[in-house]
C-alpha positions in Angstrom: 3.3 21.2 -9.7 1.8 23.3 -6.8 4.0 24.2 -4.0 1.1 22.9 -1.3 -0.4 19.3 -1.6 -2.0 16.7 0.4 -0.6 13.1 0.3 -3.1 10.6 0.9 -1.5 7.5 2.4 -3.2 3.7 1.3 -2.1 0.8 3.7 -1.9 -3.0 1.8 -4.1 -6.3 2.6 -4.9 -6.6 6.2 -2.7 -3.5 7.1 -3.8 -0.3 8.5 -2.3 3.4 9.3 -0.5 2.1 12.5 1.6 0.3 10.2 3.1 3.4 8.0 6.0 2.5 11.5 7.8 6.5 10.5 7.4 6.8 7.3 4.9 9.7 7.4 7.1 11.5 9.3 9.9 11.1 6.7 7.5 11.9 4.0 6.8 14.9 5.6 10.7 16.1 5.9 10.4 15.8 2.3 7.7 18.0 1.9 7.4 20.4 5.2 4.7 22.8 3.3 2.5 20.1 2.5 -0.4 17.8 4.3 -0.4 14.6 5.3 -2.9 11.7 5.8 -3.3 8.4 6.3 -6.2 6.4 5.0 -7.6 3.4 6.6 -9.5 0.8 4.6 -12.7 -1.0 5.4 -12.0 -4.0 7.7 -8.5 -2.4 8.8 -7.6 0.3 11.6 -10.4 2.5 12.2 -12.8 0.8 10.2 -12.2 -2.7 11.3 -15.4 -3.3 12.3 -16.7 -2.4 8.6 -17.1 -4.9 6.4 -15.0 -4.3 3.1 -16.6 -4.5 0.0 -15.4 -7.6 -2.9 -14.8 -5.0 -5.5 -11.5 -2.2 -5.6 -14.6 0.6 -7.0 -16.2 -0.1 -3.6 -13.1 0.8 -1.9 -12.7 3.8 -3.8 -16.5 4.6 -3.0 -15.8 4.4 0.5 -12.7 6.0 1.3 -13.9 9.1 -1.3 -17.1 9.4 1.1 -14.4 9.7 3.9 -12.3 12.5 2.8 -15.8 13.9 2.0 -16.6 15.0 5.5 -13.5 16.3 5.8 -12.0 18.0 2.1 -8.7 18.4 2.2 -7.3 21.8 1.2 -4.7 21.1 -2.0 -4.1 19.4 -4.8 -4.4 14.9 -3.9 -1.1 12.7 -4.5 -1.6 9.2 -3.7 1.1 6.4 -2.1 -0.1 3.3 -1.9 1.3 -0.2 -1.2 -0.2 -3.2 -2.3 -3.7 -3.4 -2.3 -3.4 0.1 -1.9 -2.2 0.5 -5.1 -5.0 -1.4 -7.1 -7.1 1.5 -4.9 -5.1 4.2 -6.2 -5.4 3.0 -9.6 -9.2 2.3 -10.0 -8.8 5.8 -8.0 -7.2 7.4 -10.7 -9.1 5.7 -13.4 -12.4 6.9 -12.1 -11.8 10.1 -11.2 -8.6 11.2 -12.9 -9.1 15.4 -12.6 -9.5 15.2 -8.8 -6.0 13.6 -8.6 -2.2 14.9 -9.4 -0.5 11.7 -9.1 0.0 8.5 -7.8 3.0 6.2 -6.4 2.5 2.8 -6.2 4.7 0.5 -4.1 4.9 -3.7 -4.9 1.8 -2.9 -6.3 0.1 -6.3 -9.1 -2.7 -6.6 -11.5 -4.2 -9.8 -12.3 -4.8 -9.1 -15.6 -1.3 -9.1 -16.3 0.7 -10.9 -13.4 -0.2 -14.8 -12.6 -2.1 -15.6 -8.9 1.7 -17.3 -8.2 3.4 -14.4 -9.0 1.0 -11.6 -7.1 1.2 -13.8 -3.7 4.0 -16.1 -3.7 3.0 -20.1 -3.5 6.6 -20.7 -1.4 5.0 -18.1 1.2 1.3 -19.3 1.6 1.9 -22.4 4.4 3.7 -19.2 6.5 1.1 -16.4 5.4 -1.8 -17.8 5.6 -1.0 -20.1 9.0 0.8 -16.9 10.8 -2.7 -15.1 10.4 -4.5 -17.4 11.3 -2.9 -19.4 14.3 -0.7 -17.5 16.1 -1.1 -15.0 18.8 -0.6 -11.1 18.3 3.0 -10.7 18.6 4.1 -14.1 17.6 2.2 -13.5 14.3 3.4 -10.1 13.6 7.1 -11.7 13.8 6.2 -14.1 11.9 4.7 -11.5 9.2 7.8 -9.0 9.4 10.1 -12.2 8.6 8.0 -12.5 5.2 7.7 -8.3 4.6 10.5 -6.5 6.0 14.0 -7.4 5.1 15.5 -5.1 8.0 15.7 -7.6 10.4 16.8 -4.7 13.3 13.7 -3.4 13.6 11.7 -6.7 13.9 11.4 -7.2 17.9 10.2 -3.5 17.9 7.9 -3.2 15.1 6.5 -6.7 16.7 5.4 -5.6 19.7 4.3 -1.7 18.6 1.9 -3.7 15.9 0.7 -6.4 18.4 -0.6 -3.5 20.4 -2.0 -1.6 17.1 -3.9 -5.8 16.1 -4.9 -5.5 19.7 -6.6 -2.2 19.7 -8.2 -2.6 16.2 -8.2 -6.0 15.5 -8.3 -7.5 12.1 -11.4 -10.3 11.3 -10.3 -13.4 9.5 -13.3 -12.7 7.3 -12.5 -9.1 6.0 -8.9 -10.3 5.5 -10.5 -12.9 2.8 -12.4 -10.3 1.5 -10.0 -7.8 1.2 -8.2 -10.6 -0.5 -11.0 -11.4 -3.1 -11.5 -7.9 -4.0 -7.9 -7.7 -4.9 -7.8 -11.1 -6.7 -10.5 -9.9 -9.1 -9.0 -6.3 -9.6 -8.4 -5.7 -13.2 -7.6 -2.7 -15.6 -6.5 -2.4 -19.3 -6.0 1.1 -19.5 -3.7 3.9 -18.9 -4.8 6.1 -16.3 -4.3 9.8 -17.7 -2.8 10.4 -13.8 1.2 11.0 -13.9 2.0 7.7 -11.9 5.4 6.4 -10.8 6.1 2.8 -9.7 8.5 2.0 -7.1 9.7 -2.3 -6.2 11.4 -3.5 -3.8 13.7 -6.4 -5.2 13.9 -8.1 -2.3 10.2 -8.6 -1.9 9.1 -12.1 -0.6 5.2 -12.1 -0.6 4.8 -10.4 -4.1 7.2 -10.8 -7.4 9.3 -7.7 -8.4 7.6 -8.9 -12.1 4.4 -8.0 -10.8 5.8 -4.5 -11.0 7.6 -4.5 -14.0 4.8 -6.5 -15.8 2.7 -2.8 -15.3 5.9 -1.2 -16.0 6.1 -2.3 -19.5 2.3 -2.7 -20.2 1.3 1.0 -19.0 5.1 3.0 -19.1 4.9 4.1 -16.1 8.2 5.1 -14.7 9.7 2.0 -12.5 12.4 2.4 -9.5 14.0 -0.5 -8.3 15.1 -0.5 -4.8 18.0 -3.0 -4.6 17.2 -5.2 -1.4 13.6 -3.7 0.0 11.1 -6.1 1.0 7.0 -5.7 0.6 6.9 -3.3 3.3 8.9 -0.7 1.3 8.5 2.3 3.5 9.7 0.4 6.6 12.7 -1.5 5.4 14.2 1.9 3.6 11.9 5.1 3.9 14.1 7.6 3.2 14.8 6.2 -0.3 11.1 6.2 -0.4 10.6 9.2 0.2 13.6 10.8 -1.9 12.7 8.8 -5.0 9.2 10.5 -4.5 10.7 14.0 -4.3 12.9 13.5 -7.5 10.0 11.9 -9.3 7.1 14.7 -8.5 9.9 18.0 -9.0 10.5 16.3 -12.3 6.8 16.2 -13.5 
């Protein structure tokens, strides 16, 4: 592996880069020489006012055309959560040579993972009504009780994203259609990119299974985190981050 990369950073549904909470930072412990950057996706964060596309290739299409205008120097690792992660794949599908690898975090497929199992019927009265009802704040505690386990940091992460919703707020509509894009996402084959999968047991919005279901249908490498929620990098980024490092000076 080369000593200087960049690490491209992929949000999940709804989510955008003021949401990594530290995590970059601790990324960036872990690997001092290299770059980091964080990718925003139609509909989300600095393109919010973009309508997303109902495909994963369009996503790809447009966040390639963004690091277009600016290249970025070394090799590309990916981390992505979630949606992300269906990104990353058709990423590394389509254009496996421009790629080194890819980390995918509670990431699902629906060609191998049921709807029930890739967003959790128990959670959908909560998930969907928090989104839609509820004011800024209100909604983003709501939301942290469903994707971070570390109850500590909720009252602070609550406000700090009630401030990012209010600055770059997220449309009911491109939510949906973030949503469709991902419900249709399918791939049958292996990508050729060195990828690792990381789950967090304790995640409430989408089934552990979902991971191991790619796991044993692909063979890419799974870590289990013992009590992590959805929101991975929040609940226990340093393990994150660590598992990362083992996994990539293995390779």
């Amino acid at each position: 592996m080369p000593s200087h990369r960049t690490w491209l950073l992929l949000r999940g549904l709804g989510r955008e880069t003021g949401h990594w909470a530290k995590f970059p930072d601790v990324l960036a412990k872990k690997f001092p020489s290299d770059e980091i950057k964080m990718l925003d996706l139609p509909g989300a964060g600095e393109f919010h006012d973009i309508r997303p596309p109902l495909s994963i290739s369009g996503f790809v299409d447009f966040l390639r055309e963004q690091l277009d205008k600016k290249p970025p120097q070394y090799p590309l690792h990916l981390v992505a959560i979630s949606l992300g992660g269906m990104i990353a794949l058709e990423w590394m599908r389509q254009y496996p040579t421009t790629l080194q690898a890819g980390i995918l975090i509670n990431a699902s497929l629906g060609n191998l993972s049921p709807f029930y199992h890739r967003l959790r019927w128990q959670i959908y009265p909560s998930f969907f009504g928090n989104i839609i009802l509820l004011r800024e704040e209100e909604r983003e505690k709501a939301l942290l009780n469903i994707l971070v386990n570390r109850k500590d940091q909720h009252d602070l992460l609550a406000k700090e994203w009630a401030q990012v919703n209010r600055d770059r707020p997220l449309k009911g509509q491109y939510f949906l259609q973030q949503l469709v894009a991902a419900s249709h996402y399918r791939i049958t084959e292996k990508v050729k990119v060195p990828t690792l999968l990381l789950v967090g047991l304790g995640d409430n919005l989408v089934s552990p299974k979902c991971s191991e279901d790619i796991h044993k249908e692909f063979g890419y490498p799974l870590v289990q985190h013992p009590w992590g929620g959805h929101d991975l990098t929040v609940d226990d980024g340093p393990w994150v981050a660590q598992e990362i490092k083992k996994w990539v000076n293995s390779l």
